[in-house]
C-alpha positions as CSV (number, residue, x, y, z in Angstrom):
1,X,137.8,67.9,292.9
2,X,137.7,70.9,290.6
3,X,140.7,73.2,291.2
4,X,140.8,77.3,289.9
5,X,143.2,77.5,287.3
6,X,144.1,80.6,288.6
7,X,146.1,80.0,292.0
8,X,147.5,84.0,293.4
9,X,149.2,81.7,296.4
10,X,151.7,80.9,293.9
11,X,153.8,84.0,294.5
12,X,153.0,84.3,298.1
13,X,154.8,81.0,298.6
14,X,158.2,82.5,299.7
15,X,159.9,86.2,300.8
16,X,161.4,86.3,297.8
17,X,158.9,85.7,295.4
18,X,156.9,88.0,297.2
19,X,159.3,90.7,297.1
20,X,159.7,90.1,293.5
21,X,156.2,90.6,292.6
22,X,155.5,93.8,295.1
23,X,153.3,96.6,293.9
24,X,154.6,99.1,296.4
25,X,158.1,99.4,297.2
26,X,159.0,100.9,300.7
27,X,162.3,103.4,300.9
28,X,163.6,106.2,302.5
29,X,163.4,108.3,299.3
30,X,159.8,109.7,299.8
31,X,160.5,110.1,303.4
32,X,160.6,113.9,305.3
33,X,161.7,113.9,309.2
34,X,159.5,116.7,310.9
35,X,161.9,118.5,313.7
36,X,161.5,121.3,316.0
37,X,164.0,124.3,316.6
38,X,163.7,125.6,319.8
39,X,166.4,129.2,321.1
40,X,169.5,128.8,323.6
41,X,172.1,126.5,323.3
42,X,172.5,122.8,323.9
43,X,168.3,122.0,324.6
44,X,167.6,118.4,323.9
45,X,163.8,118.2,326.0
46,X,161.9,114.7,324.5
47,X,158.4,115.4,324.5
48,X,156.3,113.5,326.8
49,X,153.2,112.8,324.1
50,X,155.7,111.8,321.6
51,X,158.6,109.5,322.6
52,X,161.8,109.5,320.2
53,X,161.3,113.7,319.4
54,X,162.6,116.4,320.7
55,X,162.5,120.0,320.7
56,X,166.0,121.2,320.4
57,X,168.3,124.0,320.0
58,X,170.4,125.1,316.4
59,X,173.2,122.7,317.9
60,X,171.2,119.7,318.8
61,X,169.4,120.2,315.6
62,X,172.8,119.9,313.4
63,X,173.8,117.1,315.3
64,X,170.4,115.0,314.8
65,X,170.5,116.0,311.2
66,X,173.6,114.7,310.4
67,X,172.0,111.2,311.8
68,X,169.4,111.7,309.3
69,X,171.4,112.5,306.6
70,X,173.6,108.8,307.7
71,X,170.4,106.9,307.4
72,X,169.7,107.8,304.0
73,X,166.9,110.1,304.4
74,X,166.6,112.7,302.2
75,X,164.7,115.7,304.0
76,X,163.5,117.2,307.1
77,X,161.2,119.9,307.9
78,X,161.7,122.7,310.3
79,X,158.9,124.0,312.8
80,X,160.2,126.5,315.3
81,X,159.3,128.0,318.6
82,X,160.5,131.8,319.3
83,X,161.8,133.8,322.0
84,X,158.8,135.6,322.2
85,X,155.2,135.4,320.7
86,X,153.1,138.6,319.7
87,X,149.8,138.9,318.1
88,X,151.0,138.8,314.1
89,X,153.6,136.3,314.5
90,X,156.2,138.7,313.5
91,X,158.9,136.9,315.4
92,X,158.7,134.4,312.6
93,X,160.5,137.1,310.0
94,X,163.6,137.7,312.0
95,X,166.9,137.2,310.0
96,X,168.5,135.1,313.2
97,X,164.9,133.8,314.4
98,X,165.3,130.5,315.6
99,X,164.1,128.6,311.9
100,X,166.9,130.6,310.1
101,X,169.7,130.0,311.9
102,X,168.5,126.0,311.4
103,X,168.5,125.9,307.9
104,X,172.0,128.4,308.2
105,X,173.7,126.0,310.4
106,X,172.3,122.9,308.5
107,X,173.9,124.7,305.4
108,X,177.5,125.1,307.0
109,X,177.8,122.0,308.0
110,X,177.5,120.8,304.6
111,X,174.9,117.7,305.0
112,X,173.0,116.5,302.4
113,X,169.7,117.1,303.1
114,X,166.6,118.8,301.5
115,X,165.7,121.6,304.1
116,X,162.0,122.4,304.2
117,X,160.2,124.8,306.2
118,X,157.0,124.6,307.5
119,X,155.6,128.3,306.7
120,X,152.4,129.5,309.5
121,X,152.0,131.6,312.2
122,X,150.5,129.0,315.0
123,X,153.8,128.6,316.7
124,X,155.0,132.7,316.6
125,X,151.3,133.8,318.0
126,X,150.4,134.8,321.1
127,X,146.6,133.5,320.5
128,X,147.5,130.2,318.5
129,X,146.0,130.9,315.8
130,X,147.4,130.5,312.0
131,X,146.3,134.4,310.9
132,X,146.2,137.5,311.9
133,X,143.1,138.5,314.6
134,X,140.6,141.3,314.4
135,X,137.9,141.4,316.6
136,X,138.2,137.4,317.4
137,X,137.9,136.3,313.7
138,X,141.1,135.7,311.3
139,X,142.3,138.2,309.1
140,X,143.0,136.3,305.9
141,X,144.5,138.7,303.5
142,X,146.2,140.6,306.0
143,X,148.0,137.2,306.7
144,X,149.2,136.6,303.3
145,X,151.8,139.6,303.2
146,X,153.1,138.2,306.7
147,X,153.3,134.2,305.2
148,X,154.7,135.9,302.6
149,X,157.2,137.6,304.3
150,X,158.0,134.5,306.2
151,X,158.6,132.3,303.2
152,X,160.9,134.6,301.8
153,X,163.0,134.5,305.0
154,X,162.5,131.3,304.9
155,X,164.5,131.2,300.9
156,X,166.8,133.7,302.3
157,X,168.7,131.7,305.0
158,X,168.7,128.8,302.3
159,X,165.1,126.5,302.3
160,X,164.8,124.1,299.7
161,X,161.4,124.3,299.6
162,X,158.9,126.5,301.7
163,X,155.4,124.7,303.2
164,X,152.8,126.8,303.6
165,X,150.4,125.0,306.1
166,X,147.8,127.6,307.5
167,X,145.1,126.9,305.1
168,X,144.4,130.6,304.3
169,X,142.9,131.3,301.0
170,X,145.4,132.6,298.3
171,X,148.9,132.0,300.2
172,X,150.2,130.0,297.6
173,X,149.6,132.8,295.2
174,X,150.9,135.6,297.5
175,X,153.9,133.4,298.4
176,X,155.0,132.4,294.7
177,X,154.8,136.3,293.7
178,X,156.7,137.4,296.9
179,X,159.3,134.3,296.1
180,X,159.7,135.6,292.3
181,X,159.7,138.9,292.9
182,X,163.0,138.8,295.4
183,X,164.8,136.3,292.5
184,X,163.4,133.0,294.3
185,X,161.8,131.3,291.5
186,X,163.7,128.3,291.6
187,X,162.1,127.5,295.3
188,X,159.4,125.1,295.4
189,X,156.2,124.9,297.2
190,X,154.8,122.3,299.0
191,X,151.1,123.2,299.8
192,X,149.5,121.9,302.5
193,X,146.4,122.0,300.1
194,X,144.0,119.6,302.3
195,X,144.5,120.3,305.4
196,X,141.8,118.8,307.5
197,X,140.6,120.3,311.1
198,X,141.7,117.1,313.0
199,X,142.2,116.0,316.1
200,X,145.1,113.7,315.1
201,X,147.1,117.2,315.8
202,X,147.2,117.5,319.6
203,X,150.5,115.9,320.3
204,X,152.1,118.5,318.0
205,X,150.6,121.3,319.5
206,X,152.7,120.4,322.6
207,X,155.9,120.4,320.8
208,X,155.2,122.8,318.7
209,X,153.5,125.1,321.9
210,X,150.7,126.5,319.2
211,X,147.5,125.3,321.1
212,X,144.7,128.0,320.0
213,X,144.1,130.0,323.5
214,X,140.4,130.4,322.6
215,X,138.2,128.8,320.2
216,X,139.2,126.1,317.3
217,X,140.4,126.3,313.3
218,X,137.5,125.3,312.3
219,X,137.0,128.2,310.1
220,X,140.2,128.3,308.2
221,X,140.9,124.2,308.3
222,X,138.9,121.6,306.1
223,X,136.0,119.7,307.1
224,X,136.5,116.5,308.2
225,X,133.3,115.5,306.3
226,X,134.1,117.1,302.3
227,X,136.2,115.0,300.5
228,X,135.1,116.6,297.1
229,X,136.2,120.2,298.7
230,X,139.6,119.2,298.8
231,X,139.9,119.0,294.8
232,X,139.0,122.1,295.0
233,X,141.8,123.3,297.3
234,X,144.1,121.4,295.6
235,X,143.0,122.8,292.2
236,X,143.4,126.5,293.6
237,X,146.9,125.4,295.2
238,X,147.8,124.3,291.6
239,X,146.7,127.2,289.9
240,X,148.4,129.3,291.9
241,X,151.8,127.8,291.6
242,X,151.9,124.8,293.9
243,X,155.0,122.6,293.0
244,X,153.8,119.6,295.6
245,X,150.3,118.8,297.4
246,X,149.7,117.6,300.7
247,X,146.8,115.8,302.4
248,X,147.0,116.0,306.5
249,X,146.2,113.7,308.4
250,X,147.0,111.0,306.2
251,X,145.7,107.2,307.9
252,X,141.7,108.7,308.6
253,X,142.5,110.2,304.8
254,X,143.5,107.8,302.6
255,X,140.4,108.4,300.4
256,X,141.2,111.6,300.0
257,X,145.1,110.9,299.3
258,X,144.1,108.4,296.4
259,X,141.1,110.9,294.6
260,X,144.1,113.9,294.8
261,X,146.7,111.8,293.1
262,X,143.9,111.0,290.3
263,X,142.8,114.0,289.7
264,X,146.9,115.9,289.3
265,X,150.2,115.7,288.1
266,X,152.1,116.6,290.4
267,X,154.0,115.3,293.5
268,X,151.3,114.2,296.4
269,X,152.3,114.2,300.2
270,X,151.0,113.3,303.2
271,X,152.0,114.1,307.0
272,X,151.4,110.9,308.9
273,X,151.1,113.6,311.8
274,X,151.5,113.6,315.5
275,X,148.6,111.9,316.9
276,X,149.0,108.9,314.6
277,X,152.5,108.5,316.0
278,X,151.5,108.5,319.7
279,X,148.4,106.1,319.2
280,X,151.4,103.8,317.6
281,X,154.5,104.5,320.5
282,X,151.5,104.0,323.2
283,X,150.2,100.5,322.2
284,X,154.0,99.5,321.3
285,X,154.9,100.6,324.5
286,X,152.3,98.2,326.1
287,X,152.9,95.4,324.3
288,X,149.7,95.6,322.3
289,X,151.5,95.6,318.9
290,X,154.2,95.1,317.1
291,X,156.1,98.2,316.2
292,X,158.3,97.9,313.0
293,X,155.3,95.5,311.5
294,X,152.8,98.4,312.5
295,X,154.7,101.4,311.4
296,X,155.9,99.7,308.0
297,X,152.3,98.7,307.3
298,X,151.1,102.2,308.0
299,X,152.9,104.1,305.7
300,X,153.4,101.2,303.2
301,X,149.2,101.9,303.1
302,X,150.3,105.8,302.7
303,X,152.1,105.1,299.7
304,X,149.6,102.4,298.1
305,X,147.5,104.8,298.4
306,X,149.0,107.3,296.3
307,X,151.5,109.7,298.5
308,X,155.0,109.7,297.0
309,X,156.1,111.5,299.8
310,X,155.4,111.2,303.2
311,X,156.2,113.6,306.3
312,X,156.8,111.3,309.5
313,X,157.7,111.1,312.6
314,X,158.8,107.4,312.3
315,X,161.4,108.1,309.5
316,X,164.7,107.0,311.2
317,X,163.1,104.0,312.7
318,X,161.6,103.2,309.2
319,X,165.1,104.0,307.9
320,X,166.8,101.7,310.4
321,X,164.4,99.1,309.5
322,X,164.7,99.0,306.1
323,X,168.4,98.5,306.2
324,X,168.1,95.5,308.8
């Protein structure tokens, strides 16, 4: 009997061979924990579509971060829900609105963590929606000066980096000029360049409360279809001054992930968002699947496909994990 000279279950014949010969290598060091800031004092309410996250109150927000920080990962990114919602998202710019006095509070107590802010107007609207409204369609370039605006707040309590996701055309651009104007050059930005109308989102939009209250983001939001349109984002992002790009969803866009990390040179993330988590918690929670094997698959798949960095909710399990 004529054998192959060639025999690849040679280095799958033990753990550590295996491990030696790896092509993608698992850490914590591309990992971002998504968190959400809620007002008042001492608010710890797990959400019901997402086991294992909270929204929480500036306290409880320091206190989980300082877990994060102890499990070696290296950033988180702040959503917030206001006090009050009006029909620009104004809320969003306040000095002590409920994002800045996160990244304040993360400052003083001194953790070492990469603070980034998610930069839209979803979650400050009254109507849901990512822009500014006039007569039931969005506004675009009246809501770059308020993104704008945001992202500088954003830099003045003491972001890392700012992450504009609202898919408005030009809000790189308007945010890097508004960022270098006030002496923040030295902030990054992470785009969300293709940003895919999805309806992986809808466990976020309960913990985030930004459920559109008429219509869908169809108009502003990619395509699920165009996979060639989002080199074109991502192209505009870059020329504009976008530091780090971002594909969302990531698992139904893994395509697109690997064409963007050929065709730049620059960082590429992906959010494994929302509704990918809850599909994952659901069957774990009925037994279906195996959880750490599931989750470590998932975003192992992330990276192979060519995100250095991914946004997830899994990231202290993952960390856990890794360490075991």
């Amino acid at each position: 009997m004529s054998f192959p000279v060639d025999r690849p279950r040679r280095l799958r014949s033990s753990e550590k061979l295996r491990s030696l010969v790896r092509e993608s290598r698992l850490s914590t060091a591309g990992l971002v924990y998504p968190m959400f800031v809620c007002p008042a004092t001492k608010v710890r309410k797990e959400l019901s579509s997402m086991p294992g996250i909270y929204q929480q109150s500036v306290d409880q927000i320091v206190e989980e971060c300082r877990e994060v920080e102890s499990l070696g990962v290296p950033a988180v990114i702040l959503f917030g829900l206001p006090e009050s919602k009006d029909p620009e998202g104004k809320s969003s710019l306040k000095a002590d609105g409920v994002v800045q006095r996160a990244i304040e509070a993360i400052r003083k107590a001194k953790l070492d963590l990469l603070v980034i802010t998610d930069v839209c107007l979803c979650e400050y609207t009254d109507h849901g929606h990512c822009g500014v409204l006039n007569k039931g369609e969005i506004e675009n370039d009246a809501t770059l000066e308020i993104l704008s605006d945001q992202a500088l707040s954003h830099a003045r309590a003491g972001a890392d980096l700012v992450a504009p996701s609202d898919m408005m055309d030009g809000r790189v651009g308007a945010i890097r000029t508004k960022l270098d104007k006030h002496n923040f050059e030295n902030v990054p930005i992470m785009a969300y360049s293709a940003k895919y109308c999805s309806g992986f989102y809808g466990p976020f939009r309960e913990a985030a409360q930004s459920a559109p209250q008429f219509g869908d983001r169809r108009s502003y939001q990619m395509d699920p279809a165009n996979a060639r349109e989002a080199l074109k984002e991502v192209a505009m992002d870059l020329e504009e001054g976008a530091d780090i790009v971002m594909v969302k969803p990531a698992l139904p866009y893994l395509d697109i992930i690997r064409i963007v990390r050929d065709a730049c040179h620059v960082p590429v993330a992906a959010y494994n968002v929302s509704g990918e988590y809850s599909m994952v918690k659901a069957a774990a929670r009925n037994g279906w699947i195996d959880e750490k094997r599931i989750v470590l698959e998932i975003l192992t798949g992330i990276q192979r496909a060519g995100a250095e960095i991914v946004l997830t909710y899994h990231a202290k399990d993952v960390a856990r994990w890794l360490k075991s």
